[in-house]
TORDREN-105130 format. One record per atom (N, C-alpha, C, O): residue in one letter; x, y, z. Coordinates in steps of 0.2 Angstrom, whole numbers, plus 5000, padded with zeros to 4 digits. Example, Ala and Ser with C-alpha at 12.3 -4.5 7.8 and 13.67 -1.06 7.14 Angstrom:
BEGIN
a506649725039;a506249785039;a506649845039;a507149835042;s506449895035;s506849955036;s506450005039;s506750065040;
# end
This chain:
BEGIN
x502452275000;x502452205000;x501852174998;x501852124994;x501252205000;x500552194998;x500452184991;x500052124990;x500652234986;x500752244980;x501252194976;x501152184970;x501652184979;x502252114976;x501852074976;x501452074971;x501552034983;x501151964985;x500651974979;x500551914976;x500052044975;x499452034973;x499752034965;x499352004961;x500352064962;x500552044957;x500751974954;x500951924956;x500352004948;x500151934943;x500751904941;x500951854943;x501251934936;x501751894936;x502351874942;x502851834941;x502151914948;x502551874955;x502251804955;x502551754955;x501251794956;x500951754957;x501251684950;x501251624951;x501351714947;x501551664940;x502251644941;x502451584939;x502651674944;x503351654943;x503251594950;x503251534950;x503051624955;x502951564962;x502651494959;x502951444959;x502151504958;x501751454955;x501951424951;x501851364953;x502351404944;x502751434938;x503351364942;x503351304942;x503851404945;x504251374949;x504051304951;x504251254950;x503751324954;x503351254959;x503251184953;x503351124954;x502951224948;x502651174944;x503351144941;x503351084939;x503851184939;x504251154935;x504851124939;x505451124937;x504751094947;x505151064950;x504850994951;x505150954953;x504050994949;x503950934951;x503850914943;x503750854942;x503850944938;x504250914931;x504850884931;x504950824929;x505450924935;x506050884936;x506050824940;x506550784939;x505550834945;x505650774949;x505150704946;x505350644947;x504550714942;x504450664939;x504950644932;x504850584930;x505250684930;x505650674923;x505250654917;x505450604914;x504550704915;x504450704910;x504150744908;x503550754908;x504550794905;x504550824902;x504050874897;x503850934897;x503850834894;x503250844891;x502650884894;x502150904891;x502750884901;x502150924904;x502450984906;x502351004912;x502951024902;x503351064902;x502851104897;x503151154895;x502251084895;x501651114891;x501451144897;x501251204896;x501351134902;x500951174908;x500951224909;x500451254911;x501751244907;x501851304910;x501451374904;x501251424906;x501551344899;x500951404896;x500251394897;x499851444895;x499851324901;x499051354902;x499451394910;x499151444911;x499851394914;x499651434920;x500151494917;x500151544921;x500451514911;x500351584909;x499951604905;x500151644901;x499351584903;x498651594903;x498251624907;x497951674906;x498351594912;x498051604920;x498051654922;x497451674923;x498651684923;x498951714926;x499051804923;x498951864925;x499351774916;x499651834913;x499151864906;x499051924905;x498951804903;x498751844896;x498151814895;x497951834890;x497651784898;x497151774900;x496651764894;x496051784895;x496751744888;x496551724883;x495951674885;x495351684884;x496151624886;x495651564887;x495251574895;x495551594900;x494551544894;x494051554901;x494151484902;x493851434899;x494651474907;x494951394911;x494551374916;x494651314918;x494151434920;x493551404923;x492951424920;x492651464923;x492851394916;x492151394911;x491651394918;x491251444918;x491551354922;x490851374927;x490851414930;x490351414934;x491451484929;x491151524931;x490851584928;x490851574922;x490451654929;x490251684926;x490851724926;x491251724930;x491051784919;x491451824916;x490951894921;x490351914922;x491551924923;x491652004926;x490652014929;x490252034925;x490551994934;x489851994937;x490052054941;x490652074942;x489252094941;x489152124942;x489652144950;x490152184950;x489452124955;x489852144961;x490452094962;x490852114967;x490652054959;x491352024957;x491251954962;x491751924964;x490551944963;x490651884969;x490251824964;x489751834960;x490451764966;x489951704962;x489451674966;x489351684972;x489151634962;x488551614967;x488651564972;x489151524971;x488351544976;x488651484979;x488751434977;x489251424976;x488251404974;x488451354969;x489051354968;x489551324970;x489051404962;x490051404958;x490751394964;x491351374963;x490451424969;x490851424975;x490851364978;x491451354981;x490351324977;x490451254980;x490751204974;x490951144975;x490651234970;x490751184963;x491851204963;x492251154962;x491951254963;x492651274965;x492951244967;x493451204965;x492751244974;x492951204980;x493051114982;x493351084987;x492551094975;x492451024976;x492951004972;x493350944972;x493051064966;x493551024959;x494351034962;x494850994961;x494451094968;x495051104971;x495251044973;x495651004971;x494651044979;x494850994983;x494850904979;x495250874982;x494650874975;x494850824972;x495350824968;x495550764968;x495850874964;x496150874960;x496850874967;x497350844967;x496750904970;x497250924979;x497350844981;x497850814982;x496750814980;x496750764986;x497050694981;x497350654985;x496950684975;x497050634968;x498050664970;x498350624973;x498150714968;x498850734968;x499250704974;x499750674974;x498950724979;x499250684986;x499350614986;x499850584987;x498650584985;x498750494984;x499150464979;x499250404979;x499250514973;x499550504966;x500450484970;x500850434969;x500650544974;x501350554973;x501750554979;x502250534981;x501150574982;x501650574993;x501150504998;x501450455000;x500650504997;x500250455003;x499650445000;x499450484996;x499150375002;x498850355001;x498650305007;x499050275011;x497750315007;x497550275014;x497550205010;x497550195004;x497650145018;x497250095016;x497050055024;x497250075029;x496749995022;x496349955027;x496749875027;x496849845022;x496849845035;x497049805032;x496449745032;x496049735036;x496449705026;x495849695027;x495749595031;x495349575035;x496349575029;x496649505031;x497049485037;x497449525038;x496949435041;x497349425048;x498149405044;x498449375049;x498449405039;x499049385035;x499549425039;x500149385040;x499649475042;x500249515047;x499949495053;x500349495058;x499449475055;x499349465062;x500149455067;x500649435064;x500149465073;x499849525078;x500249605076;x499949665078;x500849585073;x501049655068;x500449705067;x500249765070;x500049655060;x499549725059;x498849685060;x498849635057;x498149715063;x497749685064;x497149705057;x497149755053;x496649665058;x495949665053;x496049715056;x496449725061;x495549785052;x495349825054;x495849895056;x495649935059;x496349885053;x496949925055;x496849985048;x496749975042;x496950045052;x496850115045;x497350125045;x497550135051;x497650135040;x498650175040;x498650195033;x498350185028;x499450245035;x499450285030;x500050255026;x500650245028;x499950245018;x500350215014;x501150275013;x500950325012;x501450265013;x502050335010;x502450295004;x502850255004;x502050344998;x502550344992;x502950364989;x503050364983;x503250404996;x504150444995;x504450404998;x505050424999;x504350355001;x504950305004;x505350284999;x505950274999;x504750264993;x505450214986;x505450274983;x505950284980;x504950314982;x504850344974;x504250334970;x504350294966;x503650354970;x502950354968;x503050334960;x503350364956;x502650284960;x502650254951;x502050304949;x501550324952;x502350324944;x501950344937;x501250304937;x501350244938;x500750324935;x500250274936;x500250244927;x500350274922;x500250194927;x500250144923;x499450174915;x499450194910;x498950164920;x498350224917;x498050274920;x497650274924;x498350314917;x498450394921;x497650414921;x497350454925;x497350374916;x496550414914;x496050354921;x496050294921;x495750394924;x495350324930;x494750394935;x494650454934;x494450344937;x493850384942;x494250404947;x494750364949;x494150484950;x494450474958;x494150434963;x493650424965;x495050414965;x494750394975;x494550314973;x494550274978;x494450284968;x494550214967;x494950164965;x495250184960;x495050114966;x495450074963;x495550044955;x495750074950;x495249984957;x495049934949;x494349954948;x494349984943;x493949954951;x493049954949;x492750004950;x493050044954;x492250014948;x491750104950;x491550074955;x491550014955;x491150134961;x490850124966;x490150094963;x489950094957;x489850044970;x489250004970;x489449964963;x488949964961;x489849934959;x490249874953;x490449834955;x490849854960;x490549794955;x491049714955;x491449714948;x491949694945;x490849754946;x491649724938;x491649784932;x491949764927;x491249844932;x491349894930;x492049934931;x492049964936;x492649924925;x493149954926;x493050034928;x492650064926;x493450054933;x493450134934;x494050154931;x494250214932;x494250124927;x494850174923;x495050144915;x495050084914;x495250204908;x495250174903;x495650164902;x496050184906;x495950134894;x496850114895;x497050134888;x497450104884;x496450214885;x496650264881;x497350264880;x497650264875;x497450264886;x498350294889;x498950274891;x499350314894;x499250204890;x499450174894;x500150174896;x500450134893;x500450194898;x501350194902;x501650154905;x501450114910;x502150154900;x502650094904;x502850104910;x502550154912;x503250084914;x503550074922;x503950124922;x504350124918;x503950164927;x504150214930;x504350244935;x504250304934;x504650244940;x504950254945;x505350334947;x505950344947;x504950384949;x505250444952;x505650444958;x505550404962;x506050474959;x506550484964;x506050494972;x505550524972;x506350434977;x506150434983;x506750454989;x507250494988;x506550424993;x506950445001;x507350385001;x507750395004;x507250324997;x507650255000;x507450224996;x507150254992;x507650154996;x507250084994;x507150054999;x507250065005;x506849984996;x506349945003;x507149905006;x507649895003;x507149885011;x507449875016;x507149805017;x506549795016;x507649755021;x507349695023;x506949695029;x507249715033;x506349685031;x506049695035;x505449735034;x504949715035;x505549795031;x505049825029;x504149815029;x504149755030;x503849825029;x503149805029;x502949855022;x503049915021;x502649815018;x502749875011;x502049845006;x502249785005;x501549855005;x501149875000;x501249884994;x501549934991;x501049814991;x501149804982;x500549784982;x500149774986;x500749774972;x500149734969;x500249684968;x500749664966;x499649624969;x499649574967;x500149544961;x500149554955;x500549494964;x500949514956;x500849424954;x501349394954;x500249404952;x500149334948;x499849374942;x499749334938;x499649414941;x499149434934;x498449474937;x498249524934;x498149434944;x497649464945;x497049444941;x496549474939;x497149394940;x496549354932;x495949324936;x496049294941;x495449334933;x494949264932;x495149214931;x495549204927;x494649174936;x494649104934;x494349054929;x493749064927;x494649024926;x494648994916;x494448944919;x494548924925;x494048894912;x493548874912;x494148804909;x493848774905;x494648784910;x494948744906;x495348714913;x495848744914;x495248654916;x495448634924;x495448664927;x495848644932;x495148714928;x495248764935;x495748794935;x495848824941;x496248814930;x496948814929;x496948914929;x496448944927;x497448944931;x497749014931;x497849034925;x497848994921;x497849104924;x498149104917;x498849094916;x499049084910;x499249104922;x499949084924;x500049014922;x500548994919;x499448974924;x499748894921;x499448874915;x499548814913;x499248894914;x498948904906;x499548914901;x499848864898;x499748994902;x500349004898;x500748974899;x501248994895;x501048904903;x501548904906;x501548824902;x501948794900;x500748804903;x500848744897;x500748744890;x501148714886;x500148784890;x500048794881;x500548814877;x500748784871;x500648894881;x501148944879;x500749014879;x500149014878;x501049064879;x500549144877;x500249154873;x499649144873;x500549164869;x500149154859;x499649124859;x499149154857;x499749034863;x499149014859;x498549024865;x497949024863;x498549044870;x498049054875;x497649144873;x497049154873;x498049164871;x497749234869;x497549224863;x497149264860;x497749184859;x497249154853;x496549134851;x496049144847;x496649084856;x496049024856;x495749044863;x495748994868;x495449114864;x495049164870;x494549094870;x494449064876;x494249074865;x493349044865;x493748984867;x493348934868;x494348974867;x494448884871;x494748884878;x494948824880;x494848934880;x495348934886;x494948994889;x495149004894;x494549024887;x493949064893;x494049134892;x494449144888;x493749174894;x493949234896;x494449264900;x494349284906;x494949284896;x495449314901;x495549394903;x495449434898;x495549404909;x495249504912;x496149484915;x496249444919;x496449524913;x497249544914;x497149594915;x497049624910;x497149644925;x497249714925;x497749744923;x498249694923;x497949814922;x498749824923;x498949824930;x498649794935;x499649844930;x499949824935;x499849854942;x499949834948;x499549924940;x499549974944;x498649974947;x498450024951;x498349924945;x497549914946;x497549844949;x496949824951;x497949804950;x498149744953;x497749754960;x497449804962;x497649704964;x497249704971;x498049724974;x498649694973;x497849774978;x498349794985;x498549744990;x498149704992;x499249724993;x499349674998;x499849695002;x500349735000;x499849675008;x500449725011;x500749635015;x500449585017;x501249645015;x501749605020;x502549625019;x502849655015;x502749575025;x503249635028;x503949595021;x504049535019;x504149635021;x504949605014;x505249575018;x505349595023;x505449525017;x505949475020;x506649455016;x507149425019;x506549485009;x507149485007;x507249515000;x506949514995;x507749565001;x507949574995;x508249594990;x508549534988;x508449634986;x508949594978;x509449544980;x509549564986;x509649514979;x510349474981;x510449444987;x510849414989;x509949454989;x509649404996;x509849324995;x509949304990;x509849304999;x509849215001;x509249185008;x509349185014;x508849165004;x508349135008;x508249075009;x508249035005;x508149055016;x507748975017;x507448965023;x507648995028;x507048925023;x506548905029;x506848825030;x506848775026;x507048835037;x507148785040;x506548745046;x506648755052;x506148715044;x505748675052;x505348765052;x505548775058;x505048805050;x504648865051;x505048915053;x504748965056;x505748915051;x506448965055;x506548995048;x506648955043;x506449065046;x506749085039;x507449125041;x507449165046;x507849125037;x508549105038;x508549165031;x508149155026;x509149215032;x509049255029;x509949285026;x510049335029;x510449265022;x510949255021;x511249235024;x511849255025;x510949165030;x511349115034;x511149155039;x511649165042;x510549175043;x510749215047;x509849215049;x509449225045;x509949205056;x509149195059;x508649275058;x508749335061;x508149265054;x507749315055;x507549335061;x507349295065;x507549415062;x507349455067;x506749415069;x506349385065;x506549425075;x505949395077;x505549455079;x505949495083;x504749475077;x504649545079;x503849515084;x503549465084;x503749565088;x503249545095;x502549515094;x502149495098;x502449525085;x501949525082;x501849475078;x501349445077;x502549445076;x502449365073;x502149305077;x502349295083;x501749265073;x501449225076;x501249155070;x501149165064;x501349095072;x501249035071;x500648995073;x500349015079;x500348955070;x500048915075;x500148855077;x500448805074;x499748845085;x499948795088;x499248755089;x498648785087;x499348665091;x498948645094;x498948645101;x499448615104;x498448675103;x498448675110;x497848625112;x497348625110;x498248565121;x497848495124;x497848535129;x498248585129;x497448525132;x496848525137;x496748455141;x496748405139;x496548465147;x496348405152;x495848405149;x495548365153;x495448415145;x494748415143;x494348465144;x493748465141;x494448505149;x493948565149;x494248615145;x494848615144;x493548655144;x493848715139;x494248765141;x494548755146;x494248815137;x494648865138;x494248935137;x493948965133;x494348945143;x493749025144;x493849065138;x494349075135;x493049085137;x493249145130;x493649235134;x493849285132;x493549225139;x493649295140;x494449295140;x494849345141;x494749225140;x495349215139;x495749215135;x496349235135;x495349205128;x495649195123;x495349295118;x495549315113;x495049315123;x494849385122;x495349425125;x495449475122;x495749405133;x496349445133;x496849445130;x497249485130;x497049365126;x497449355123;x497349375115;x497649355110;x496849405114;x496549455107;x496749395102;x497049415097;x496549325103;x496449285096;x495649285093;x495249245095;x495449325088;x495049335085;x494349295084;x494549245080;x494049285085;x493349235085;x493549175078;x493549115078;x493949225071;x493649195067;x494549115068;x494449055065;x494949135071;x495549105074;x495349075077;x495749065081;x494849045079;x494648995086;x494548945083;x493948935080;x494948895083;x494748825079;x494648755084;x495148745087;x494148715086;x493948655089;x494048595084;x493748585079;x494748555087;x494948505084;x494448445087;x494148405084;x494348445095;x494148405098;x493848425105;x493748485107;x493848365109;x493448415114;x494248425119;x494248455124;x494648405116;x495148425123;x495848455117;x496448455118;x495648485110;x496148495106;x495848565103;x495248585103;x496448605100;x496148655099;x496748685094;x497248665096;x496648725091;x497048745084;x496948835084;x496448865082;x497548855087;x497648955087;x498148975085;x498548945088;x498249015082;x498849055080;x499049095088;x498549135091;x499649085090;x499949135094;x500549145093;x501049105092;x500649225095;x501249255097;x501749225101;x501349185104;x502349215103;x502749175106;x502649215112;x503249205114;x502349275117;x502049275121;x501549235124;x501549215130;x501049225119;x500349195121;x500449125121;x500149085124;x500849105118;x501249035121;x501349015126;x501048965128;x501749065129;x501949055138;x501349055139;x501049005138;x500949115140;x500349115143;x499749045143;x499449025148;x499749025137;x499348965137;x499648915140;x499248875143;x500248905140;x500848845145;x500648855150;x500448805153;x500548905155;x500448925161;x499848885164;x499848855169;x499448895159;x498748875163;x498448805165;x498248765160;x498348785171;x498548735172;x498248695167;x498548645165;x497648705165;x497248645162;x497448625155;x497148585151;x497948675153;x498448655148;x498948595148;x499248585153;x498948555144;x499348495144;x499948485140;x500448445141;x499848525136;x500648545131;x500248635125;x499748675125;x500648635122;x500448685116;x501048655112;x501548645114;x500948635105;x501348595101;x501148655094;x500548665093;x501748675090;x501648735086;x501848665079;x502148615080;x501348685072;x501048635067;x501748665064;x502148715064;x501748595061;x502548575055;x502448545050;x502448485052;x502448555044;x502648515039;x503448505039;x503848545039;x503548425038;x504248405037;x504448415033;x504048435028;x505148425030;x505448455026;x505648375021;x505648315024;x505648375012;x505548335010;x504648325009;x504448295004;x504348355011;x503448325010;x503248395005;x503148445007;x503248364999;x503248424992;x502648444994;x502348394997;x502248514994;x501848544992;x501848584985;x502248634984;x501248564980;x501148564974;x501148644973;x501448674969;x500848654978;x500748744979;x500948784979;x500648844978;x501648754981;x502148814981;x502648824978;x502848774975;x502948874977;x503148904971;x503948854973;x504148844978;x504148824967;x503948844959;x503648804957;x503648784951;x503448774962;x503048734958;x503048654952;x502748634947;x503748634955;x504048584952;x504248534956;x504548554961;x504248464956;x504248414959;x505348404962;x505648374966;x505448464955;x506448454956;x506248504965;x506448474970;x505948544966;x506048584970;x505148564975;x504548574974;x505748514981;x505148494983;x504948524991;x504948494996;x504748574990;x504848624996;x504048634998;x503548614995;x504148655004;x503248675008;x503148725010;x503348765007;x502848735016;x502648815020;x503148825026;x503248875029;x503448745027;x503948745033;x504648745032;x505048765036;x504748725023;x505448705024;x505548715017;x505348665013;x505848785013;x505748825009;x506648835007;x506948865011;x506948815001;x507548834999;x508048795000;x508048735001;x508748825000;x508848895000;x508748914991;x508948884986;x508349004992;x508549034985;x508749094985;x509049114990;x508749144979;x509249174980;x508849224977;x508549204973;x508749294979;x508149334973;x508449374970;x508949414972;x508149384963;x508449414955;x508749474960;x508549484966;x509149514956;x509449574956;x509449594947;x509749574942;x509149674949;x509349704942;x510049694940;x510549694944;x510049684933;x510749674929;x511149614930;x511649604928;x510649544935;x511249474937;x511049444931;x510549444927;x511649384928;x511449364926;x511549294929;x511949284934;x510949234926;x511049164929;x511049124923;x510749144918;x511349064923;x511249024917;x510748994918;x510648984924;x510248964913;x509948934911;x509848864910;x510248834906;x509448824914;x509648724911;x508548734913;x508148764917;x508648684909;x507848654912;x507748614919;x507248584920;x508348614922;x508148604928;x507948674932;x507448664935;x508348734932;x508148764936;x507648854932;x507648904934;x507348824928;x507048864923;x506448844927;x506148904925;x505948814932;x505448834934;x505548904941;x505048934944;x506048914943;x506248964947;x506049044944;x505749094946;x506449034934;x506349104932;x505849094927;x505949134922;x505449044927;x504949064920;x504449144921;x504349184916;x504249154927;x503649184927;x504149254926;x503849294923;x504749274929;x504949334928;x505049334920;x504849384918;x505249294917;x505649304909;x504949294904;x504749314898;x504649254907;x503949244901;x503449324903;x503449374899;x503149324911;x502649374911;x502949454913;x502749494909;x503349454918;x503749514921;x503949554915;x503649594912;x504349524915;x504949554909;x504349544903;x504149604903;x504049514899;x503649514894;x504249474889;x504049474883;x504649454890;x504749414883;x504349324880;x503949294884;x504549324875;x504249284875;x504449214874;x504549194868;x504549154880;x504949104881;x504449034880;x503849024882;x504848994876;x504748944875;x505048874876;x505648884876;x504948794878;x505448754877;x505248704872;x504648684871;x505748684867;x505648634861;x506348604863;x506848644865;x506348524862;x506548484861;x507248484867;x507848474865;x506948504874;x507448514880;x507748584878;x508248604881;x507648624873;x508048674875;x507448754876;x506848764874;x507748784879;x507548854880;x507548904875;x508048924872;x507048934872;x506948974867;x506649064873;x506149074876;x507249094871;x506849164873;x506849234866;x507349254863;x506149244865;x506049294860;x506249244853;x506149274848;x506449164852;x506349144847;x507349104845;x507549064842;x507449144851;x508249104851;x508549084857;x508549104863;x508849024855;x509248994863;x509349014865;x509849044863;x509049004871;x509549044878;x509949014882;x509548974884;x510549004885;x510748964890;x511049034896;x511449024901;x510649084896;x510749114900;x510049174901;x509649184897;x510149214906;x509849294907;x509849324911;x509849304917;x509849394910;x510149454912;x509449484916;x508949484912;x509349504921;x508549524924;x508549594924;x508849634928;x508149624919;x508149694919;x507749714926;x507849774926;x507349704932;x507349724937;x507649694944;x507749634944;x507649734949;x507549704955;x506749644958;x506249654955;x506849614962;x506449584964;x506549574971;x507049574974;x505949554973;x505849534983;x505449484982;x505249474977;x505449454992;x505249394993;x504749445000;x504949485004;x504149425000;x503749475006;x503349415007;x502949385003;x503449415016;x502849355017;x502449405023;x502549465024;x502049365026;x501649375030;x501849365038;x502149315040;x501749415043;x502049375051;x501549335054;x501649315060;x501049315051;x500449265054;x500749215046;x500449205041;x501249175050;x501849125044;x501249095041;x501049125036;x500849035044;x500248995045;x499549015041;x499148975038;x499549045041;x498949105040;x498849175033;x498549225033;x499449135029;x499649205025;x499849175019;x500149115019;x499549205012;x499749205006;x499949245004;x499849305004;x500649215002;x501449245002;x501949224996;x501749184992;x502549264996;x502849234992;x502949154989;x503049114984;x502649144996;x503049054994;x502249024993;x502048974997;x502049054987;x501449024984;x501449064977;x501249034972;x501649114978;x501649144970;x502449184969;x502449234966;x503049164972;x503649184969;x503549274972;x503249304976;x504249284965;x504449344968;x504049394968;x503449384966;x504149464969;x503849534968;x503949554965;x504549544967;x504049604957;x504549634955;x504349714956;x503849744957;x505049744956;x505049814958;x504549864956;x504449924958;x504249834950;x503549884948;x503049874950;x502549894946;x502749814956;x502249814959;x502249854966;x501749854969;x502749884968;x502949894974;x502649964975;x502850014973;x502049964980;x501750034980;x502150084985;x502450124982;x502150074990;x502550104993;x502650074999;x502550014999;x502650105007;x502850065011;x502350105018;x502250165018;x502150075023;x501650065028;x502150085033;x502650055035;x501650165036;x501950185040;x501750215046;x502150205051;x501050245046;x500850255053;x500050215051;x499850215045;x499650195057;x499050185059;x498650255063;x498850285068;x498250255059;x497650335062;x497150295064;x496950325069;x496950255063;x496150195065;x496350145068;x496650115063;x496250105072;x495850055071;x495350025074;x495150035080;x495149975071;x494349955074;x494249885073;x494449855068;x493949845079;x493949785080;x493249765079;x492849775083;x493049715074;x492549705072;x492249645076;x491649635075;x492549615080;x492349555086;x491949595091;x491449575094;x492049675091;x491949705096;x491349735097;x491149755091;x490749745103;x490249825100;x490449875099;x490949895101;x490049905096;x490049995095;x490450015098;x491050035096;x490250015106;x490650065111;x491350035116;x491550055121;x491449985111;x492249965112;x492549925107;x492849875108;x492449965099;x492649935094;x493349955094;x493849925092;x493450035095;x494150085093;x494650055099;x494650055105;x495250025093;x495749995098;x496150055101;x496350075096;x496250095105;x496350165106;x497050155107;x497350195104;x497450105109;x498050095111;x498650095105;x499250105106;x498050085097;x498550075092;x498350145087;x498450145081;x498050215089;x498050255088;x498350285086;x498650315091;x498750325079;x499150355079;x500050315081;x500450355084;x500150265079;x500550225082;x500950235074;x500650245068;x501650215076;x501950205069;x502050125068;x501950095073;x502250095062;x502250035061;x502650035061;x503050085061;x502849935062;x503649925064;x503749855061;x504349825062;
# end
């Protein structure tokens, strides 16, 4: 048996194996070149593939160093492959899911829930994002290389409710020098063409790929073929009351007889220092759980708790889509409906601010409007067909969160994977020696 396990082409056929299941599982082929450097390796030993090390040494052992230098390149190439295909750490770094997920919360991403994207630029620094360490704007990855959207076989797709980690999906741009204006609202007046033309009049434009975009996590609330609407701060999800989960939270004004409200109170009710807001001397502005509601009601020197409304009809400019035909807010949003791969919808310039950003930046064609009519790729359109799915993902700190309903949908190739357990977390209000929330250790997300 000893003899099988230390032979080279047993070792070659296992290894061999292994490598050419995760060729079929990503479906591409061309890395079906691999299998001749690991029978190189293995069998016919032509090329020195570990150049740092020394060739047939006297007692057959290397030096530390090399030994150390082995073990660093293992373990990087091991540890790149894991956050590449199965999981990835992150931090939360925004009170936007509060009391769901808290600042300071460490969990583990899993990107076999949908299926692990292909990276966009495969060529990058390990263990980094967009930027090199100690940079603010030194790219950590070149775009030598770049791939289209990709999607390997996973366990599932995202589900309503979900809590799921993408990327920023507005562009991710600098701020232009030309109104304070986005590059989204740029192209959206000028046109593409002539904004990527006229760089020295419209500013410097830094467009990441997609897969370099900043990280965001909120929980899906809707998706392909979904029907959404916010009623009075109630989101309503194919006519049907969204789940309410123990961690969602609004904010309220909370009256007072005039005296305060003890901090160690608002320390057992874990409303965050930077959440403490003083409207007046008997008025006060907190996001609470509809637990810490009651609680606050309870207390006698309470005089009401009234949770904040924008009326429905009172447009915000802000929010998506950003058209005065749809004059919707943070409170009272729709109803809409979210793209599905392969739907088609017709086209009128009234309801073309709903789908410009999927059909001009998503999708990349190029759409245009000249004398009321819709021009896509250069011909009218009075319809289109959505080459992907799309979601709607807000935040459980409703109040408190940049979400969908400020920049529209997700589309299916920003979607990193989905949030699953917490291994950390630590509270930054707190000292030293009672920062680690011990209770949310090891905890799976819900």
């Amino acid at each position: 048996m000893k003899e099988i396990l230390t032979n080279k082409w047993f070792k070659f056929a296992v290894v061999g194996f292994i490598y050419l299941l995760w060729v079929i599982w990503i479906e591409s082929f061309l890395w079906l070149i691999g299998l001749a450097v690991i029978f190189d390796i293995y069998i016919s030993k032509k090329v020195h593939w570990a150049f740092w090390k020394k060739k047939n040494t006297p007692d057959g052992k290397q030096t530390k160093v090399v030994e150390w230098i082995d073990a660093i390149i293992f373990a990087v190439i091991a540890a790149t492959f894991i956050r590449m295909f199965f999981i990835e750490a992150y931090t939360i770094p925004t009170s936007s899911m509060e009391k769901s997920m808290l600042i300071g919360d460490y969990l583990f991403v899993s990107k076999t829930s949908y299926g692990p994207k292909l990276p966009n630029t495969p060529l990058s620094f390990p263990f980094v994002h967009h930027t090199m360490p100690f940079s603010k704007t030194s790219k950590s990855y070149v775009e030598w290389i770049k791939n289209p959207y990709k999607r390997i076989a996973g366990f599932g797709k995202v589900k309503n409710n979900d809590v799921v980690v993408f990327n920023f999906p507005e562009g991710d741009t600098v701020a232009l020098n030309v109104q304070n204006q986005s590059y989204y609202s740029l192209v959206r007046n000028y046109g593409r063409a002539r904004v990527w033309q006229e760089k020295e009049t419209f500013g410097d434009i830094i467009a990441r790929p997609v897969d370099k975009r900043e990280n965001y996590i909120k929980r899906c609330v809707g998706i392909p073929g979904d029907n959404i609407e916010l009623k009075n701060g109630q989101l309503y999800v194919n006519g049907k009351e969204q789940t309410h989960f123990p961690g969602m939270q609004k904010e309220y004004i909370v009256t007072t007889d005039g005296t305060g409200i003890n901090k160690r109170t608002l320390d057992q009710l874990k409303i965050a220092e930077d959440d403490r807001h003083v409207i007046s001397n008997n008025q006060y502005l907190f996001p609470l759980t509809l637990e810490n509601e009651g609680k606050l009601k309870a207390m006698k020197n309470v005089k009401s708790v009234q949770a904040t409304q924008v009326t429905a009809g009172n447009w915000d400019s802000n929010i998506f889509p950003f058209s005065n035909k749809y004059p919707w807010n943070v409170d009272n949003f729709g109803p809409l409906e979210i793209p599905k791969k392969g739907q088609t919808v017709q086209l009128t310039i009234d309801n073309l601010p709903l789908y410009q950003r999927i059909i001009d930046l998503y999708e990349e064609n190029d759409l245009q409007v000249k004398d009321d009519k819709i021009l896509i790729n250069g011909k009218e359109a009075t319809s289109y067909t959505f080459k992907m799915d799309y979601y709607w993902m807000m935040g459980d700190n409703r109040n408190n969160s940049a979400d969908s309903r400020y920049w529209g949908f997700v589309p299916e190739d920003h979607v990193v994977g989905k949030a699953v357990f917490i291994w950390l977390s630590l509270d930054k209000d707190q000292p030293f020696y009672n920062k680690i929330r011990w209770s949310r250790l090891f905890s799976f997300v819900h």
